[in-house]
C-alpha positions in Angstrom: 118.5 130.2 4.9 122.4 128.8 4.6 124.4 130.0 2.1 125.0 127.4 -0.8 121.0 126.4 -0.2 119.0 126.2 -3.9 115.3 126.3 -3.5 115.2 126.4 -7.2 117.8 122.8 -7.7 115.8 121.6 -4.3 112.4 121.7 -5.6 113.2 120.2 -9.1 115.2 117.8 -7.1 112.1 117.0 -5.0 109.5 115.9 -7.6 112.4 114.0 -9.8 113.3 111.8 -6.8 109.1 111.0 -6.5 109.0 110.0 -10.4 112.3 107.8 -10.0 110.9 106.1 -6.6 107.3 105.7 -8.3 109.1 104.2 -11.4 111.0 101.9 -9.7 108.0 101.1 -7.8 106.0 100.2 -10.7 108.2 98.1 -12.2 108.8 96.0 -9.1 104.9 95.8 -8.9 105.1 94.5 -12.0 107.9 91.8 -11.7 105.9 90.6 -8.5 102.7 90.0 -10.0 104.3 88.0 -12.9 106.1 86.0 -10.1 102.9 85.8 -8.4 104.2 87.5 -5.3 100.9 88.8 -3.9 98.8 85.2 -3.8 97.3 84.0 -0.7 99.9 82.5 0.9 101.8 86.4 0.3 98.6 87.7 2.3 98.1 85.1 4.7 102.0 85.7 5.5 101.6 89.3 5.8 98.4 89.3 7.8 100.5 87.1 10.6 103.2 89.0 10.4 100.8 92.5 10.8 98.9 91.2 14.0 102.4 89.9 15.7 103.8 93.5 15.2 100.7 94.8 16.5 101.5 92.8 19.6 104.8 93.9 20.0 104.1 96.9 20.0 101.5 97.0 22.5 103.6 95.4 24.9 106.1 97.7 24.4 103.7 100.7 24.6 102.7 98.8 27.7 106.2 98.7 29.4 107.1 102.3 28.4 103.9 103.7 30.2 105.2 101.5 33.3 108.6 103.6 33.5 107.4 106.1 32.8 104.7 106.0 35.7 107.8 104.8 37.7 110.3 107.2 37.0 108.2 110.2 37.1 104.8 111.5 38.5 102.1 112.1 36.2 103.2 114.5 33.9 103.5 115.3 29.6 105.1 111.9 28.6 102.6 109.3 30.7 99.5 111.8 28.5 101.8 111.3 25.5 102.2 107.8 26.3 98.5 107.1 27.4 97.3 109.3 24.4 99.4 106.3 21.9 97.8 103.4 23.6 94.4 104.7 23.5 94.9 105.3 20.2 96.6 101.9 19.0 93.7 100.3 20.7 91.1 102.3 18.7 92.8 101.9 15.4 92.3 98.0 16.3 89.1 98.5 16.8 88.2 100.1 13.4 90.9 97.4 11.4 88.5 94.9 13.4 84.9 96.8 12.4 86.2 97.2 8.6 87.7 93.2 8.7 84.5 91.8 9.8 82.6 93.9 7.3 84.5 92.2 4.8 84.5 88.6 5.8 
């Protein structure tokens, strides 16, 4: 460990700074639901906004396995690569399965 390290001041440090963050948490919760923050419109703007970063970042999962395939034979990153897509795509697929239950 380095010199001038606490554990003792880190690890009352660590559990203060998850009671201040859950406070201020709360009470923001709280302000937004007197606001009415989290109506439909909230969700229907968050739901849009979920599936067009889902896209994004497909296509960018997409063009990062195409340099990599380009730049370098198969090797560690176009497994680590693949292994991401595959599973981005089966997260989808569950999100789908669970929405479809719902609705």
């Amino acid at each position: 460990m380095r010199e001038g390290f606490e554990l003792g001041s880190f690890l009352a440090g660590l559990p203060l700074g998850f009671l201040v963050a859950a406070i201020v948490l709360f009470f923001s919760w709280r302000k937004g639901k007197k606001e009415r923050r989290y109506d439909e419109r909230f969700h229907a703007i968050h739901n849009w906004a979920r599936s067009f970063s889902w896209v994004v970042t497909t296509i960018v999962i997409l063009i990062a396995w195409a340099v990599v395939m380009i730049i370098e034979p198969v090797g560690t990153a176009f497994f680590v690569l693949m292994t991401i897509y595959m599973l981005h795509m089966i997260s989808y697929i569950v999100g789908a399965a669970i929405a479809s239950r719902r609705y």
